[in-house]
N, C-alpha and C positions, 0 to 999 in steps of 0.2 A: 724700322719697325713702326707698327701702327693699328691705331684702330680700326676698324673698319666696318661693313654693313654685321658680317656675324659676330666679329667679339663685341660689337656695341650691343648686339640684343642678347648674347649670352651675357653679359656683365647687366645689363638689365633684370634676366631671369633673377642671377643668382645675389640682387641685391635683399633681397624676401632674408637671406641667409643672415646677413651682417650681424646682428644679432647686438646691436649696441656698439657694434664695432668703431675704435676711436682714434686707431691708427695703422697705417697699411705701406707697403712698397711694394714698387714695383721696378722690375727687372729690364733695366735701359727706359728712360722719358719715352715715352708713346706721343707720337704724331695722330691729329687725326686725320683719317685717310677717308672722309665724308664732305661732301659740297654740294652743293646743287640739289639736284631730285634726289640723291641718291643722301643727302643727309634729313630732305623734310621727306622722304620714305621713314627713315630709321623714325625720324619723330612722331608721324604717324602709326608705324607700328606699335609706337614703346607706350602709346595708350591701351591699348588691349594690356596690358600690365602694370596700369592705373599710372603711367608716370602722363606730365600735362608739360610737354616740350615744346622750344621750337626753335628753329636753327639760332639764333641770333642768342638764346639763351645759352647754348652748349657748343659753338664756337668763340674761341678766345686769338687775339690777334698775332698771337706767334706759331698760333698751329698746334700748341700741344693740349692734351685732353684733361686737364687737371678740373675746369669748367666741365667738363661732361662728367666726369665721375661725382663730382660734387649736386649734379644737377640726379642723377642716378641713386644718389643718397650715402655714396663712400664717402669715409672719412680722410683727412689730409691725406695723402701719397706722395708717401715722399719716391725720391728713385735711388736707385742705385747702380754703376756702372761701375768701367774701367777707367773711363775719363770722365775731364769735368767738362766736355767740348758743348753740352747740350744742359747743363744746369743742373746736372745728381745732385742732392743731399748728400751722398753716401759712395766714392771711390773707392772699388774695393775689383778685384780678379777672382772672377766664379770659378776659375781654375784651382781656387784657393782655399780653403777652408772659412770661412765669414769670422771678423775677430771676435771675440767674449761680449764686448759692447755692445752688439747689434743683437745676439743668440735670444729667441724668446720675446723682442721686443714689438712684433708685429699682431696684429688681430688678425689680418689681410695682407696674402703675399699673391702676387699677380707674376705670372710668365705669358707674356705675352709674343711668343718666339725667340727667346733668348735660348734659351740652352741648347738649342740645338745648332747654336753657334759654337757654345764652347766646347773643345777640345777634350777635357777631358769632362763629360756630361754626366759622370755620376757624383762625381765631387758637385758640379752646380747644384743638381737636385736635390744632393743632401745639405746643401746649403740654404734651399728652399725651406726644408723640411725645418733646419737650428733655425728659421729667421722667425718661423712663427709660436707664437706664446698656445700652447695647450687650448682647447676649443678654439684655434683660430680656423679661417679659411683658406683652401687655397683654392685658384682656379687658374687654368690654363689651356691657353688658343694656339697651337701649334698647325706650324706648314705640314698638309698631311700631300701633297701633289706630286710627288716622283722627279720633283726640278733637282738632278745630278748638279750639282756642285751651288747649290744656294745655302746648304749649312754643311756643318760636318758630318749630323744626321740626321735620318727623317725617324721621326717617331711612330710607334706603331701602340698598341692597345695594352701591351703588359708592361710599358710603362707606368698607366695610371692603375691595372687591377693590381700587377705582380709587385710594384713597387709602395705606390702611397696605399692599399689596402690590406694585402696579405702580408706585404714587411713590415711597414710601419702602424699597421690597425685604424686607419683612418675610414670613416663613414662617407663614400661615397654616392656624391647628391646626383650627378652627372657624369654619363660616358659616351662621347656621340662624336658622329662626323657627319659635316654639312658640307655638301656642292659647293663650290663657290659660284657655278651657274644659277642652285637653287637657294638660297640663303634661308629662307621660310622652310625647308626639308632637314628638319630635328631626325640624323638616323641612329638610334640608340644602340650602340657596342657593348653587348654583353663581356661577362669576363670571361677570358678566354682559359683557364686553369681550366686542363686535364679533356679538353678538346683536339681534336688531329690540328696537325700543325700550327697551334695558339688562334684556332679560328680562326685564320687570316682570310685574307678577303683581295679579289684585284678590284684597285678602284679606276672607274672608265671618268677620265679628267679630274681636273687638284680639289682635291677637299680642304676644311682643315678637322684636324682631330683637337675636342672640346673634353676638358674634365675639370669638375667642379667637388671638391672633399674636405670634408671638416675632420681637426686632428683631435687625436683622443685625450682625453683630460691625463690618464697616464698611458704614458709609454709600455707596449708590450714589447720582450725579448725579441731585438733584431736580428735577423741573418742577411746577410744580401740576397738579393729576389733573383731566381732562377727562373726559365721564361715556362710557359704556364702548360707548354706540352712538353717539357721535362720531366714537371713532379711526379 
């Protein structure tokens, strides 16, 4: 797992959101996956959205992104995994329910391709959901490309409407999938409730799918999310 040309400029966008924000995790240590032209592009672009980078400032010498998010304007991040093979704070199975310790304890919770590693994916998500404290953020960069056997599954758009908006009542800032040929190509996915087949769409080469939502100060009445050409 890793950063890379789009989740760096989406975590870019949605730093504007942080909101004072003064503690965050994120879902497996992130690599950055930026070098060369392709990391002083990213620092060129993240001017047009007032940040003043430059590689030297947002690469750190073991490769992980703790330096670019801090440079981004997030707060500590900590991580959290299964193992301790890459440095978590925080050893715990998304298969799992998240212990009482952790529940509420985040501003900022980041998926940065993880769940769709775990097995069973609605427990992680709802794990997602306990980790963060009331007005927190979440955001998430998932594999949207068709690559059979790279996770368990590929996510598709009523995850982020059907799930984190219509079940859990979150304020959705962002829903989008970007080329990974085009990375400056923002293409905004509406929600797909009560459209022929949840709006689906063929996509021609890997995207990834981007969603950025703040949670509601109270909780409204849960059901689990049914997909959005059901209701």
């Amino acid at each position: 797992m890793g950063i890379s040309l789009i989740p760096a400029m989406f975590l870019a966008r949605h730093a504007a959101h942080l909101n004072g924000a003064k503690r965050g995790v994120i879902l497996g240590r992130q690599k950055l996956h930026l070098n060369g032209r392709k990391l002083a592009r990213f620092c060129k672009a993240a001017q047009g959205l007032g940040f003043d980078l430059t590689p030297e400032g947002v690469a750190q010498e073991d490769g992980f992104t703790e330096t670019l998010l801090t440079a981004l304007g997030y707060p500590v991040i900590e991580a959290l995994d299964f193992t301790d093979k890459e440095g978590a704070q925080h050893i715990h199975d998304l298969n799992r329910a998240v212990p009482a310790r952790l529940k509420g304890k985040f501003d900022v919770v980041i998926d940065g391709g993880t769940t769709e590693h775990i097995f069973y994916i609605g427990q992680a998500i709802d794990n997602c959901h306990a980790l963060l404290k009331p007005g927190g953020l979440m955001l998430g960069y998932i594999a949207a490309d068709g690559w059979f056997g790279h996770g368990f599954f590929q996510t598709g758009p009523d995850v982020p409407w059907r799930y984190w908006h219509h079940a859990r009542g979150y304020e959705m800032l962002e829903v989008s999938i970007v080329p990974r040929k085009s990375p400056g190509r923002i293409i905004p996915i509406e929600d797909p409730t009560g459209k022929p087949r949840g709006g689906e769409r063929m996509l021609e080469g890997p995207h990834m799918l981007l969603y950025a939502c703040r949670k509601p100060l109270e909780a409204p009445a849960y059901a689990p999310p049914i997909q959005g050409h059901y209701v």
